[in-house]
N, C-alpha and C positions, 0 to 999 in steps of 0.2 A: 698230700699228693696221693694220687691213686697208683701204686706199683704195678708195674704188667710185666709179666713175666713170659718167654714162650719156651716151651719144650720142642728141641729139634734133637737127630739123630737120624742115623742111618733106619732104613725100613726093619721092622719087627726088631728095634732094641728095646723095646717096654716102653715108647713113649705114652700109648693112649692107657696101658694097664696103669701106670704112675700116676696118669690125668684123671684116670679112675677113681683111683684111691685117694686121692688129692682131693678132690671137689666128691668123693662120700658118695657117689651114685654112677651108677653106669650111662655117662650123657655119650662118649667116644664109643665108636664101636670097634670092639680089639677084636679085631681076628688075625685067624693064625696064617696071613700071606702078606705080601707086600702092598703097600697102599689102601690099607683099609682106612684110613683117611685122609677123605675128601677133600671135604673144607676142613678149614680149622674149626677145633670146638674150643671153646669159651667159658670157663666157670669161674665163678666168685666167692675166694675162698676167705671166711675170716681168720685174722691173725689170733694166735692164741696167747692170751694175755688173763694171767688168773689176778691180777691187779682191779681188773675192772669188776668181779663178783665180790672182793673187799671194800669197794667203795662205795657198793650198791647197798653191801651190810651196814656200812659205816653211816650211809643217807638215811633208810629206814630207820637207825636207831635213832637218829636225832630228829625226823619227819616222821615218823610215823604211815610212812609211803614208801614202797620198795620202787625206786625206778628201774624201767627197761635200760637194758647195757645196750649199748652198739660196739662194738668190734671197731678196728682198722681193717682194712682188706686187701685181699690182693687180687691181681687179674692173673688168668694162668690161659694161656693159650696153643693147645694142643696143634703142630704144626706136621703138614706128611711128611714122612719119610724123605731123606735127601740122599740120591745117588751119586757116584762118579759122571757129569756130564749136563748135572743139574742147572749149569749156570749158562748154559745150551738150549736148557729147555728136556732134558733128559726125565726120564720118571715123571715127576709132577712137577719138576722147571721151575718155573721164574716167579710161575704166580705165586711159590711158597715163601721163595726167598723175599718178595715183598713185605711178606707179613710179619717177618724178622723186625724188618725195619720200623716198625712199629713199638718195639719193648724197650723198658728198660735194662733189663736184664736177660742172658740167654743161656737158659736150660741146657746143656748137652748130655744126654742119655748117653752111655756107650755101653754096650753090651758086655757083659762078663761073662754068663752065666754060658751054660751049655746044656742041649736041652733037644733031641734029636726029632720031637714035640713041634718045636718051631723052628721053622724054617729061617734061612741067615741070605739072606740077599746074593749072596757069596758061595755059599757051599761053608764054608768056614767063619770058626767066632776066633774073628783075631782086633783086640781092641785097639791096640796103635793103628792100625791099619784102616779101620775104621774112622776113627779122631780124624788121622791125616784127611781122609777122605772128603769126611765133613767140612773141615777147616778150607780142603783147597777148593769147593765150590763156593765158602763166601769169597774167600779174597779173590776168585775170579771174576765174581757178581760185583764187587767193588769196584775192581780192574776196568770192569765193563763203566758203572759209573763214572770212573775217573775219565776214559775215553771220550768222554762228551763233552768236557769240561772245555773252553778256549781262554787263552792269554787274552784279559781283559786288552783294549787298545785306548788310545787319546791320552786324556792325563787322567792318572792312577795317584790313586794314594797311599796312605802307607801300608792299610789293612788290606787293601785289592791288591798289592806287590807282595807281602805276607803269603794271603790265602794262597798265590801263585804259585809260590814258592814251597809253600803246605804239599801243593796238589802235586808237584814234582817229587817231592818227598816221599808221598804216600806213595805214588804210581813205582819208585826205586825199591821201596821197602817193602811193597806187597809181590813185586815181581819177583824179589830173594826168598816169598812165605813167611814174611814177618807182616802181622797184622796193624791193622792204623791204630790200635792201642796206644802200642808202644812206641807210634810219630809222636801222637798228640800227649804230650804230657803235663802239658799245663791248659788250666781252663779256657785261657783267654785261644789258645793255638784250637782247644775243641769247639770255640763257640765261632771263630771263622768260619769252617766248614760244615755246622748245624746240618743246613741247610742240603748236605746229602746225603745222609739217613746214613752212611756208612757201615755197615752188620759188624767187621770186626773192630771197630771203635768201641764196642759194647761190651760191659765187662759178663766174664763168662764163668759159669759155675759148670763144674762138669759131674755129673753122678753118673757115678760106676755101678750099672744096675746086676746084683751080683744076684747065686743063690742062696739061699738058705746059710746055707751049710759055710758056704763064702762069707757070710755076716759074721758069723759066731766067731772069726777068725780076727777082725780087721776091729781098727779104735772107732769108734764114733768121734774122737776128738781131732781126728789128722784134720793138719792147719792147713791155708790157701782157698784155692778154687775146688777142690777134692771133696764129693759127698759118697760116701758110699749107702747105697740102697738097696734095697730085696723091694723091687715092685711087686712083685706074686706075694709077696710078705705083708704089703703094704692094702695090698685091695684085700685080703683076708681080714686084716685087723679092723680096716672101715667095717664090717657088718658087727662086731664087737660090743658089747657096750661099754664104755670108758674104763672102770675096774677091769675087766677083764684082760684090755688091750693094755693097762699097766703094768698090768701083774704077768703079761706074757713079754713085752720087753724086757724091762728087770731080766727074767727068765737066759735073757740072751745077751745080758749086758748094757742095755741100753735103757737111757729115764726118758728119753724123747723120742716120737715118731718122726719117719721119716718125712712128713709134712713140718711138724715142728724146728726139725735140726735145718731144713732146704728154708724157710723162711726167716729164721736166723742168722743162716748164714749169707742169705739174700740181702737182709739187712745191714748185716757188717759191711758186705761189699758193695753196697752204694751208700753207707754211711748215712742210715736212716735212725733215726728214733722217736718216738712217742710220747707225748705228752696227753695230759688226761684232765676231763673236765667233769663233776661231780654235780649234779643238780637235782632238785626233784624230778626233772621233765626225762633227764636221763644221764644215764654215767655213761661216758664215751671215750675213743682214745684215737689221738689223730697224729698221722703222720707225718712228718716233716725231718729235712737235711739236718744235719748238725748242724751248728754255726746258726741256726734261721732264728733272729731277734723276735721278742715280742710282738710286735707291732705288725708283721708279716706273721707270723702264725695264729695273730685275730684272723687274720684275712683267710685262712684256710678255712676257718668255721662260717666268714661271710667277704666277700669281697668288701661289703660297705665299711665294716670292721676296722681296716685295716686304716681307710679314710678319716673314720672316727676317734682313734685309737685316744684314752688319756693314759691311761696307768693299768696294769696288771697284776692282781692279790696272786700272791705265790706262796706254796708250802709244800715241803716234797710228800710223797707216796705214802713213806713211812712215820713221818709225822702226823698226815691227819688221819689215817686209820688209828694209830695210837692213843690219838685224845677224841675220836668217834666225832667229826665232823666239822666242817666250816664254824660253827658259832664257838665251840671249845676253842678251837686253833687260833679262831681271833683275839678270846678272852685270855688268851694262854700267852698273849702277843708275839707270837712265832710266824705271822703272816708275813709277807714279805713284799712292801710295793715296791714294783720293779717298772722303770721306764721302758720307752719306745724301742732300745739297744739292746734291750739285757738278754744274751744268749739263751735260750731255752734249753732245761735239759732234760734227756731220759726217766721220764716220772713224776716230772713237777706234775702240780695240779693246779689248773690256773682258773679263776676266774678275771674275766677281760671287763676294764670300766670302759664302755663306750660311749661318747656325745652324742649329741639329735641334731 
């Protein structure tokens, strides 16, 4: 699956500086007023996975051919500024909240830092204040959705008397400020109401974009929805070259960028992991749900795949770097053919047998 990510927050909380540093180039354009972005900007970031330059070593030693690596990736979508009034049409309105509804996952920047430099929508950097803020234009942008909705009529069934019953639900629990998250708790209640794109359904990371000085203080390990980041930290370390940007984290406590720690933890929380496929043509690493069978994650690499499926050669990560390639690992008889069911996990390395 392709992850899409969007960064929202109140005007001038760091969102396009972080989108900066994120995607390594200046595509946003950050200035220091409200609404300096437009449209949404759009970059494509790869996941960082030092798995994949091991297997590329591990191909060349036994080929005689170094393949190119591909990455997993993720989408990150830079979204403007969201006021008090927004789900009105206030600041840049509805059109932004649209584009919410589009991610899998949502970014919330919230301002820490203080900084008399940039300006605060508000006159003041007050962070709950802010959160609330944010929060109460999606669930009134939902609110709006749900208003549309009518009582199916004639004969209903059991899932159209459900979903009804859903949308009463949601409309009671968003009117209190409690998000459709926390309606919808089982699959089968989120895949009824698919179909309205709902924003706070969506699960939410929120980075705390601090200063400096604010980093040195805080764990990089606090659990949840909670990142803390130094965006001004982060677009600095982009012009870096890799040593250098190591050996200045270290410096402040930290082994990961604040790209590395946000896709991480992005992945925790929608329950994503990586499996990886080693060939001459190329060493690659593809994403998919926990729980997703063999048979469905041919189909990631080709839809036809998945129609075709016989059997898939399995051996983890650290197995076939250890014995330097698919022909060892075979000889070694550590492969492992796996059927059409067999769970995929975090690091297999799989060659898929396909019919014609």
């Amino acid at each position: 699956m392709n992850l899409k990510i969007g960064i929202i927050g109140m005007p001038n909380a760091g969102k396009s500086t972080l989108f900066n540093a994120l995607i390594k180039k200046q595509v946003a354009f950050a200035a220091n007023y409200p609404f300096a972005t437009i449209e949404p900007n759009i970059g494509i970031v790869p996941v960082p996975d030092h798995r994949l330059a091991a297997l590329a070593d591990a191909v060349e030693s036994e080929k005689g051919v170094r393949p190119p690596t591909v990455a997993a990736s993720v989408e990150f979508v830079d979204i403007a500024g969201l006021v008090a009034g927004a789900a009105e049409g206030a600041g840049l309105g509805n059109k932004f909240l649209a584009h919410i509804r589009e991610v899998h996952l949502v970014c919330h920047v919230i301002r820490f830092f203080t900084d008399p430099a940039v300006v605060h929508v508000t006159g003041t950097v007050d962070p709950q204040r802010d959160r609330d803020t944010v929060e109460t234009e999606l669930i009134l942008a939902d609110l709006e959705t749900l208003a549309k909705q009518s009582e199916p009529k004639g004969v209903r069934d059991r899932e159209q008397l459900r979903r009804w019953e859903l949308i009463g639900n949601l409309r009671e629990s968003l009117n209190s400020g409690t998000p459709a998250a926390r309606v919808l708790e089982t699959a089968e209640d989120a895949h009824l109401v698919t179909d309205l794109h709902l924003i706070t359904a969506k699960p939410v990371l929120y980075v705390a974009n601090v200063s400096e000085e604010q980093l040195e203080k805080l764990s990089p390990d606090i659990p949840g929805n909670y990142l803390p980041v130094c965006a001004k930290l982060e677009s600095e370390l982009a012009g870096l070259p890799a040593g250098e940007q190591t050996a200045y984290l270290k410096s402040v406590g930290y082994s990961l960028s604040g790209l590395d720690r946000l896709i991480k933890r992005s992945y925790e929380m929608l329950g994503l992991i990586s499996f990886l496929t080693a060939g001459v043509k190329e060493v690659r690493a593809w994403t998919v749900k926990k729980g997703t069978v063999a048979r469905q994650a041919s189909g990631v690499i080709h839809t036809d795949f998945e129609k075709k499926f016989i059997k898939a050669d399995v051996v983890t990560f650290v197995d076939f770097i250890s014995h330097g390639g698919w022909k060892v690992v075979r000889e070694a008889g550590i492969v492992r053919q796996e059927g059409r069911d067999y769970p995929v996990r975090d690091g297999d390395v799989i060659e898929f047998k396909i019919g014609t």
